[in-house]
C-alpha positions in Angstrom: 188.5 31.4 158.1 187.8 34.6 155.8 184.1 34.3 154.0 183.6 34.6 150.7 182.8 38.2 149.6 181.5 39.6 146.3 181.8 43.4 145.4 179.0 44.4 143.0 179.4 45.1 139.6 178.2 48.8 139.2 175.9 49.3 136.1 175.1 45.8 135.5 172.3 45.1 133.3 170.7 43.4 130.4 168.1 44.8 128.1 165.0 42.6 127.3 161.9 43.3 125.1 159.2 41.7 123.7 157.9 42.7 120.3 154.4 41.1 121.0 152.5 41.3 124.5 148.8 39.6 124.0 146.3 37.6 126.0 144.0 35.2 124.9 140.3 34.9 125.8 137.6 32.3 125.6 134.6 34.3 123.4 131.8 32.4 125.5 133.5 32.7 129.1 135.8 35.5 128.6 138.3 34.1 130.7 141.4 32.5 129.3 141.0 29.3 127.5 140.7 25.9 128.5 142.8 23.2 127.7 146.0 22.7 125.6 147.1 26.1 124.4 150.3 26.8 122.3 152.0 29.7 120.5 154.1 29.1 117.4 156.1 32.0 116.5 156.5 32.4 112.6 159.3 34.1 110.7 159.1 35.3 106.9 161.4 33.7 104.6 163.2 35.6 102.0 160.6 33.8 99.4 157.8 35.0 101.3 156.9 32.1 103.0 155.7 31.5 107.0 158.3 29.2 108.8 158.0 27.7 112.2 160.5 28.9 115.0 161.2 27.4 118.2 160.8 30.4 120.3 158.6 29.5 123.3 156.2 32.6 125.1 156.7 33.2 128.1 153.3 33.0 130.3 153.0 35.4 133.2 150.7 34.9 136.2 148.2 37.4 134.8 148.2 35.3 131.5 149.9 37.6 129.0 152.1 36.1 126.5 155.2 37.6 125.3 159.0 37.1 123.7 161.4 38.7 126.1 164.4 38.9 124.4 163.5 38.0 121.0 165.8 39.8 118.7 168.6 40.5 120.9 171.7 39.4 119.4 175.7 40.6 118.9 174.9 41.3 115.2 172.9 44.5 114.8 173.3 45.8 111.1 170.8 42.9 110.3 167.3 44.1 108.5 164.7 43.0 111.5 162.2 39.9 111.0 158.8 40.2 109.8 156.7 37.6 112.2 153.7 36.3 113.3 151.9 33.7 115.9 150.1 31.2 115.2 148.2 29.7 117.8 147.2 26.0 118.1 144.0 24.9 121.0 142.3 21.7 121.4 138.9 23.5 122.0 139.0 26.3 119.8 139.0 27.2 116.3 142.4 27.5 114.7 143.9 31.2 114.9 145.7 32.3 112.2 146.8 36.0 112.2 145.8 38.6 109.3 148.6 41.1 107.8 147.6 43.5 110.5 148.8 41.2 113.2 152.0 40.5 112.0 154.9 42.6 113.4 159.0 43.2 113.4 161.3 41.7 115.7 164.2 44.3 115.8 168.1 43.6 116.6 169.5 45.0 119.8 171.6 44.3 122.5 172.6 46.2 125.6 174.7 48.6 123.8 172.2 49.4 121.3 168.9 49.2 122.8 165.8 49.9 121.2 163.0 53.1 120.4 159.8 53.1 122.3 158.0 52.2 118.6 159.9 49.0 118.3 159.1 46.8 121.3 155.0 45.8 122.8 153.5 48.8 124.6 150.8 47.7 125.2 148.8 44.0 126.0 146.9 43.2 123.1 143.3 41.2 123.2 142.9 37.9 120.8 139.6 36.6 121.4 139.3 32.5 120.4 136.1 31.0 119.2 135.2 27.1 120.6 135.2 24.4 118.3 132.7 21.7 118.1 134.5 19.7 120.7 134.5 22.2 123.1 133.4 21.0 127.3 130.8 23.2 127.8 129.0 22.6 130.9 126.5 20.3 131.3 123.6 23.3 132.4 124.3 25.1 129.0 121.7 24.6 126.4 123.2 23.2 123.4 122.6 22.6 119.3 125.1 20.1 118.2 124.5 19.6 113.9 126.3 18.8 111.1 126.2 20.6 107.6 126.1 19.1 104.7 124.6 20.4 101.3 121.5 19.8 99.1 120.8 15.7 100.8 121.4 14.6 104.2 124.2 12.2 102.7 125.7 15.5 100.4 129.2 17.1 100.9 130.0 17.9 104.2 130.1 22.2 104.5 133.2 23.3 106.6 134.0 27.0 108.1 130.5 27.9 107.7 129.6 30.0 110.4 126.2 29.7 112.7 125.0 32.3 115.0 122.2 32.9 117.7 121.8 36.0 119.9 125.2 36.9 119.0 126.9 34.2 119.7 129.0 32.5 116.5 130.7 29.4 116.2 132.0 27.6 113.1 131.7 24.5 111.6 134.9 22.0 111.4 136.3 20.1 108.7 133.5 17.3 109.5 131.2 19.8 109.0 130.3 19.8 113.0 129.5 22.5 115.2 128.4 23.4 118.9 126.5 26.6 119.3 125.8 27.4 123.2 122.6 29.0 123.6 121.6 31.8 125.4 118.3 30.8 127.4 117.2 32.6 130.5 118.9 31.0 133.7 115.2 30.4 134.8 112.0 30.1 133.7 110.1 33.2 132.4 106.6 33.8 133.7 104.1 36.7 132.4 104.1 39.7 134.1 100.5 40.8 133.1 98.0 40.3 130.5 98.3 42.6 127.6 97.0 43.4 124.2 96.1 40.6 121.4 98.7 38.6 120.5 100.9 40.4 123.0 102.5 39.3 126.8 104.7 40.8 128.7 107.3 38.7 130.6 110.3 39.2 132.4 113.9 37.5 131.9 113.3 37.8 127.9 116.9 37.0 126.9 116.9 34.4 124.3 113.2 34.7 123.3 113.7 37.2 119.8 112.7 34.9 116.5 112.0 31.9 118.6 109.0 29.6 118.7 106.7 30.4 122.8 104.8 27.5 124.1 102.5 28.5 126.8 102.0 27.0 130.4 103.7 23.9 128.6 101.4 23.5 126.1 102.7 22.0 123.3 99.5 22.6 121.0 99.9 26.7 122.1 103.0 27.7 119.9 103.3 30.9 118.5 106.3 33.0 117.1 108.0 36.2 118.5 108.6 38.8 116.1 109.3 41.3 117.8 110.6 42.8 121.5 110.1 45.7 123.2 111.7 46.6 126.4 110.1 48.6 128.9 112.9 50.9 130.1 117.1 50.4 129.8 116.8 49.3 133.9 113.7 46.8 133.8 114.0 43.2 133.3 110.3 43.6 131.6 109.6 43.3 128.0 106.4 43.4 125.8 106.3 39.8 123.3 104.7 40.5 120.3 103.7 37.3 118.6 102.8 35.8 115.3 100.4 32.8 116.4 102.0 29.7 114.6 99.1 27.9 114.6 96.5 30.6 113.4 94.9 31.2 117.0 94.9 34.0 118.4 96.6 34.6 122.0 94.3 32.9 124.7 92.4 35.7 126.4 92.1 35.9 130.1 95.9 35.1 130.5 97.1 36.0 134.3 100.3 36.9 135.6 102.5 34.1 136.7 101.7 31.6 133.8 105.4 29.6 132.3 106.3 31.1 129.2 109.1 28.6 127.6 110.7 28.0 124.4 110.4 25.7 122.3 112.6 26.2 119.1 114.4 29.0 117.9 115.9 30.3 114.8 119.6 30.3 114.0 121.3 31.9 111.0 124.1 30.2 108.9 125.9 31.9 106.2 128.3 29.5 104.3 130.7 30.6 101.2 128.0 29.8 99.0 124.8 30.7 100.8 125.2 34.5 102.8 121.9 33.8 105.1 119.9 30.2 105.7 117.6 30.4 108.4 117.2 27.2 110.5 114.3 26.3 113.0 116.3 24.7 115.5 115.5 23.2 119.4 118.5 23.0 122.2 119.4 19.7 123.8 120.4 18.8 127.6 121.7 16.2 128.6 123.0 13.7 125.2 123.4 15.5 122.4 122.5 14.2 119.5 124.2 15.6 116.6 121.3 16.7 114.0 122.0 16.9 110.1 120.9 20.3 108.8 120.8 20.5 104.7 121.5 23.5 103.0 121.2 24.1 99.7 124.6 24.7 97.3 122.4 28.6 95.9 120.9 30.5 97.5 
C-alpha cells in the first residue's frame, strides 16, 4: 500500500495586517483589567455616523489586541474605512475614542499588499479608569460618596471627576464613585523632634493636605500644609503643620511616637464647579456610601 504524499506548494502565502495593535491597562494596578472586557470595532457611515461591526480582536498571550486581516478583500479600488473601538468593561469607566484615535482600515489582498504607513507598527497603550463598582481589595483604603447638588436630596452630579494624590476617578450616572486611597502600607512614626509646628516622619505618602492625629489622639489634630523631603533617596520628610485646633505642636515630642491620618482633602471639579474641596476620611471594611453636596456655582 503506497502512502499518501503531498508536494509543497512553492510560494504559498497569505498576507495579514492589523490596522490597530493596543493594550489595555488598569490605571490603579497597571496590569490588564479585571473582569468582562470587550472591543467593538466601529465603521463610519457615509452620513457620518459610528456603526457597530462584528469584527472580533484577536487577544494574544501578552494581551495586545488587534484585527488581523481586517480590510483584506478581492475588491481593492474601494476608498478604505474610517474606524474606531469602542470598548465596553464591567469595572471601568466607559472608553470612547477621540478623533485622534480613530484610524483607516485599507483594502489589500495578497497581490496587492500594503505600505509600512497603512497597517499598526507599533502596540499602543489605553489606560482605563475603575468605576464605582470596581473589586478593590479589601486592604485598600476607600471613599465611597455620592454627588449630588445644592441639598443632600438635589440632582444627582454624573462624570464629575474626584482626585487625591493623583489618583482620579469619576462619578457614574448615579452620581457614585470609588476613590482608592493612597495611605502608607504601615504606620508612620516620627523620626525626631523638630521645630514648632514641625515633625519629621518617615513613609509620608498620602499625608499632603490631610488632617495628623498624634499618638492616636483624637483631641491632637492639626493640618499639613506643606512637605519637604529630605533628599530624592530618603524615605524622611519634614511635616509642617497648621494646628487645627489652635495649639501649638506638643513640645518634648520623641522619636517613635504614631503619626496617623485622620481625614484628608480631595478635590472634585464638575461641569459646573472647576475645584470643590472636600474634607473627607477613608473607610475599611463596609463602606458606607457618604453624600457630598456641592453647590450648582461656584
Amino acid at each position: 500500500m503506497t502512502g499518501i504524499q503531498f508536494a509543497p506548494i512553492r510560494d504559498e502565502r497569505s498576507l495579514l495586517y492589523s490596522p490597530l495593535a493596543i493594550r489595555l491597562l488598569d490605571t490603579f494596578t497597571l496590569q490588564p483589567p479585571i473582569g468582562r472586557t470587550s472591543l467593538i470595532l466601529q465603521r463610519k457611515t457615509a452620513g457620518g455616523q459610528w456603526q457597530d461591526t462584528d469584527a472580533i480582536a484577536l487577544r494574544t498571550a501578552d494581551d495586545v489586541y488587534s484585527y488581523p486581516g481586517l480590510g483584506r478583500t478581492a475588491n481593492i479600488d474601494r476608498s478604505p474605512d474610517r474606524c474606531r473601538v469602542r470598548i465596553d468593561t464591567d469595572y471601568y469607566e466607559p472608553y470612547v475614542p477621540v478623533d485622534l484615535e480613530e484610524f483607516d482600515v485599507h483594502p489589500y489582498n495578497d497581490q496587492n499588499p500594503l505600505e509600512t504607513s497603512q497597517y499598526a507598527q507599533r502596540v499602543r497603550k489605553i489606560i482605563l479608569q475603575p468605576n464605582a463598582r470596581y473589586p478593590y481589595e479589601s486592604h485598600v483604603p476607600l471613599m465611597r460618596g455620592q454627588l449630588r447638588h445644592d441639598f443632600l436630596d438635589g440632582p444627582l452630579i454624573a462624570h464629575a471627576a474626584i482626585e487625591h494624590q493623583g489618583i482620579k476617578v469619576f462619578s457614574d450616572n448615579g452620581g457614585e464613585f470609588t476613590l482608592p486611597i493612597r495611605f502608607p502600607a504601615q504606620d508612620t512614626f516620627t523620626v525626631a523632634p523638630s521645630q514648632p509646628n514641625e515633625i519629621k516622619v518617615q513613609n509620608a505618602r498620602g499625608y499632603f493636605k490631610a488632617l495628623l492625629s498624634i499618638d492616636g489622639e483624637v483631641v491632637s489634630l492639626y493640618r499639613v500644609i506643606e512637605i519637604i523631603w529630605h533628599s530624592a533617596t530618603s524615605d524622611v520628610a519634614t511635616l509642617t503643620l497648621e494646628p487645627e485646633l489652635g495649639n501649638d505642636l506638643p513640645s518634648g515630642l520623641s522619636a517613635g511616637q504614631a503619626v496617623s491620618v485622620r481625614t484628608f482633602a480631595v478635590h472634585i471639579e464638575t461641569p459646573t464647579v472647576p475645584e470643590f474641596v472636600f474634607d473627607a476620611r477613608a473607610q475599611s471594611g463596609v463602606q458606607k456610601i457618604q453624600t457630598i453636596v456641592i453647590p450648582s456655582t461656584p
